[in-house]
Structure formats: C-alpha cells, structure tokens
C-alpha positions in Angstrom: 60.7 -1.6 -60.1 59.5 -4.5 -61.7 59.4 -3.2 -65.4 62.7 -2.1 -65.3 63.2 -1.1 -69.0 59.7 0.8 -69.4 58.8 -1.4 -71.8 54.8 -0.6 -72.5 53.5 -4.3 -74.0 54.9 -6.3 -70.4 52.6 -3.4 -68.3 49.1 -3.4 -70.9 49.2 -6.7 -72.5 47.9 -8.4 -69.0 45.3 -5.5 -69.0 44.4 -6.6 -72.6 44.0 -10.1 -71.1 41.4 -8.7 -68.4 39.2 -6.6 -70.6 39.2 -9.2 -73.5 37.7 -12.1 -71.2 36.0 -9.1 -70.2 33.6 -8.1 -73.1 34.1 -11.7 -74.2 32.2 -13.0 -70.8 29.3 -10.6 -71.0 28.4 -11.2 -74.5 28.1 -14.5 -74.6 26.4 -14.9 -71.2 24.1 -11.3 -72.2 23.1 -13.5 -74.9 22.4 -16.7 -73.1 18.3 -15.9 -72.2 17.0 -13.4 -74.2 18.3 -15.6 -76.8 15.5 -18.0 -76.3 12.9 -15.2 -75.7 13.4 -14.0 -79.4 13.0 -17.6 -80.4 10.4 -18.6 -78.0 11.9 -21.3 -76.3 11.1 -19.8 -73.0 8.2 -21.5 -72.4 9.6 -25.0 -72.8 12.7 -23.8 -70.0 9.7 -23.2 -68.0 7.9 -26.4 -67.8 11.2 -28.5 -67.9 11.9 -30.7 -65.1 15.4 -28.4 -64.6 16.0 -26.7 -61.3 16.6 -22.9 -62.0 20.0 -23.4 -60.3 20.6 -26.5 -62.8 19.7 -24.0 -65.9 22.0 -21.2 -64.7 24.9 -23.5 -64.0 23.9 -25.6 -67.9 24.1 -21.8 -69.2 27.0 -20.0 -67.8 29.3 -22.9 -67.8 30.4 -23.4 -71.2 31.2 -19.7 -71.3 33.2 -19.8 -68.2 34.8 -22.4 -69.8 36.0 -20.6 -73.3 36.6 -17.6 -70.9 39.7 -19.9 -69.3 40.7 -20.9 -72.6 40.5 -17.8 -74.1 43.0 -16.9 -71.0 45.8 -19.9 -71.4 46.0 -18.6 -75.4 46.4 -15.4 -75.0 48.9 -15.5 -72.6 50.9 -18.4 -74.5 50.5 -15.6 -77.1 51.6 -12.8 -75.0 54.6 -15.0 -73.5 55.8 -16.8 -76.4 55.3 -14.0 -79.4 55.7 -11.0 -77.2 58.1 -12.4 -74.3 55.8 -10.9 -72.1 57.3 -12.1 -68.6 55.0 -14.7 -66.9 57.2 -14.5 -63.0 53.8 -15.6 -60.9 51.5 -19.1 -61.3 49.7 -19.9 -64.0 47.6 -21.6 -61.7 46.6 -18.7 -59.9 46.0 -16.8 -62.7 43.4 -19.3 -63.4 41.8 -19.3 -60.1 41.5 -15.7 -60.0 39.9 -15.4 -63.3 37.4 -18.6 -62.5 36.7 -15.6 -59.2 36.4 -12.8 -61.6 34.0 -14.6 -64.0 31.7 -14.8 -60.9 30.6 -11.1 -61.5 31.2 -10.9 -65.5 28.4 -14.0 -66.0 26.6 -12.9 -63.2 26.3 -9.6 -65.3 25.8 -10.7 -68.1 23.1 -12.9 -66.7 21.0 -10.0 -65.3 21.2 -8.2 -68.2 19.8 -10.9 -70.1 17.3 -11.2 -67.8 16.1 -7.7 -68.0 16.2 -7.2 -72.1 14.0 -8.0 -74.4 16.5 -8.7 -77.2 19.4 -9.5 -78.3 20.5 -5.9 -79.6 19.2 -4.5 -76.4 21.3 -6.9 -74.3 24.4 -6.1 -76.6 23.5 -2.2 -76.4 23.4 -3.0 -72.3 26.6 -4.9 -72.1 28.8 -1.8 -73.6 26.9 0.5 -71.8 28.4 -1.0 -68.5 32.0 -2.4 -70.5 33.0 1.4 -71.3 32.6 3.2 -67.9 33.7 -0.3 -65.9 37.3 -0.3 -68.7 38.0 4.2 -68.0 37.3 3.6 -64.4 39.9 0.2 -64.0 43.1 1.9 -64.2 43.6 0.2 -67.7 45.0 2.9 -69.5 44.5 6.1 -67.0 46.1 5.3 -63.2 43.3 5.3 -60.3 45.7 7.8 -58.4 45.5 10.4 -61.0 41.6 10.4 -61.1 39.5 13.0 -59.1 38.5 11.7 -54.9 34.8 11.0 -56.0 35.9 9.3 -59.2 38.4 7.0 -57.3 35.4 6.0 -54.7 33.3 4.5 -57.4 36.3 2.6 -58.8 35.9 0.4 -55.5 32.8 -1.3 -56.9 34.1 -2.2 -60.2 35.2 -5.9 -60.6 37.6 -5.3 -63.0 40.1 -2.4 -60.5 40.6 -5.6 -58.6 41.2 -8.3 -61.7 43.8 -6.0 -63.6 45.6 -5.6 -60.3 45.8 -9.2 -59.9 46.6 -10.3 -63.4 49.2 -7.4 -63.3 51.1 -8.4 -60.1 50.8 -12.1 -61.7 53.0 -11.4 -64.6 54.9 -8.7 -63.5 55.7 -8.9 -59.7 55.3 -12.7 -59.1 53.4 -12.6 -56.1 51.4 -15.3 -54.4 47.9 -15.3 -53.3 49.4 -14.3 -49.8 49.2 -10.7 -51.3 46.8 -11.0 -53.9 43.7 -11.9 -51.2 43.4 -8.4 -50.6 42.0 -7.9 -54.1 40.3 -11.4 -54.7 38.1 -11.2 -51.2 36.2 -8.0 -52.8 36.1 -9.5 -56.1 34.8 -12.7 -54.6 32.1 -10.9 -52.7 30.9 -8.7 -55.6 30.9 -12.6 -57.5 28.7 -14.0 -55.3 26.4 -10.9 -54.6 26.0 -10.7 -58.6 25.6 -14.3 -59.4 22.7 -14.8 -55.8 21.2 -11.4 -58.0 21.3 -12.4 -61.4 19.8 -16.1 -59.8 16.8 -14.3 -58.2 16.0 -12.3 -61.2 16.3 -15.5 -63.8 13.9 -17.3 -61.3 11.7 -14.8 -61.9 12.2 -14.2 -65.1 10.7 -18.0 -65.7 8.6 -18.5 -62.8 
C-alpha cells in the first residue's frame, strides 16, 4: 500500500537509519566509563564535587547528540541521493529517536559499568546488537518468526523504533498512531537509564 512499486531501498534504508544510530549509540556510550578505568581516572570522578546524575547526563550527552546528527545526515542522504520518500515530520523523527536513545545509552551505560575494558565492553555491545537486529523485524518480518520467538521481540527497543522510523517515511503518520510504539519504548528508556544510573553510582561510590 504505501510502497507501491516494491522498491527495496524506500522499505530498508529507514531500518539502516535505526540500526546505524543503533551500534553507533552503544559504542560510544559502552566506552564512556571503562574508558577511564583503563586509564585510571576513576578515582578523580570519585572525589569530584559532580553529582552522579551530573556525570551521567556530562557523559551520555554528547553522544546523544552525534546520534541526532548522525540521523538528519543520513536521511538528507537517503532523501536527496536515494529519493527515499520522507511523507511524515522530521520533527518527530527526531523526538522519537531522542525516546529511543533513552535505552541505547542507558545500555551502553551498564555495560560500561559492568566491564573491565574496553574490548570487553565492545565484545558486550555486539553480543546484545546481533540478537536485538535478527529479532527487530529488520530484514526477517516478526510475523514469520516462531510464537516464543515473537514474545521476546516485545522487550527489544529497536521492534518498536524501526516501526516508527518506518511509518515516518513511508506512511506519514503522526504521533496520534505512533504512541502505541513510543509508550513501550519510553518505558524500557527510563527503566534502562534509572538501571544503568544505580549501577554507575555504584560503580564510583
């Protein structure tokens, strides 16, 4: 209905989008505190006068904010070099991928936490990106997997993102349909980042 002439780039290229920022979001933010564990600047995050809350938001930030650029320039590139068709907001594609970058730093964050080094946190982050991209409906429709399969897809962040960013470009359809999917993904946001929080606070109390 809304790809008319089956043409493959207009139904991937948005899932592209979502598993880029993705992978992209997780590494960066994986790396953010085990990064100064390997070169012992731990101890002076520890005894600064920083809240935990002030070096979590002075952390993820900066990568939330190449995340949204990264977002804008690759779909300028998928509209103007592939003609990709853009019929929703670009504003709401914004605010749903600030939402969705609630869970893929919070991630990222825990995992930081919890490793030791650098190439454990990398080793980590694919460890959850593989099974999190097979079970999104990416490339293999949710529908077509088995019952049990298709129950754990309810709990990964990115089911609900690729619908969204789908329905965004394709269908042109306003947040009065899309809250369906961003609720859950804004509840799985929080719940991550209030995690990943806890554990940090440990992590340097």
């Amino acid at each position: 209905w809304f790809n008319g002439n089956i043409v493959s780039r207009n139904y991937y290229l948005p899932g592209v989008i979502a598993t880029i920022v993705t992978v992209m979001s997780l590494l960066l933010s994986a790396m953010a505190i085990v990064k100064e564990k390997e070169i012992g600047t731990m101890e002076q995050l520890t005894v600064s006068p920083l809240r935990p809350i002030e070096l979590i938001v002075g952390k993820l930030l900066p990568f939330g904010v190449i995340a949204l650029i990264q977002t804008i320039l690759i779909t300028a590139l998928g509209v103007l070099w592939f003609h990709i068709p853009l019929r929703g907001s670009l504003l709401l594609l914004l605010f749903s991928t600030c939402i969705y970058l609630f869970t893929t730093l919070g991630i990222g964050l825990f995992i930081s936490t919890i490793s030791a080094t650098q190439q454990e946190a990398m080793m980590s982050v694919f460890l959850f990106y593989m099974p999190t991209v097979l079970l999104s409906g990416f490339a293999y429709p949710i529908a077509n997997m088995p019952q049990v399969i298709q129950w754990f897809t309810f709990i990964n962040p990115l089911r609900y993102f690729i619908v969204v960013i789908r329905s965004i470009f394709l269908k042109g359809v306003g947040i009065e349909i899309l809250w369906a999917q961003l609720v859950p993904l804004l509840a799985m946001g929080l719940f991550v980042i209030t995690l990943s929080a806890l554990k940090f606070r440990r992590a340097i109390g």
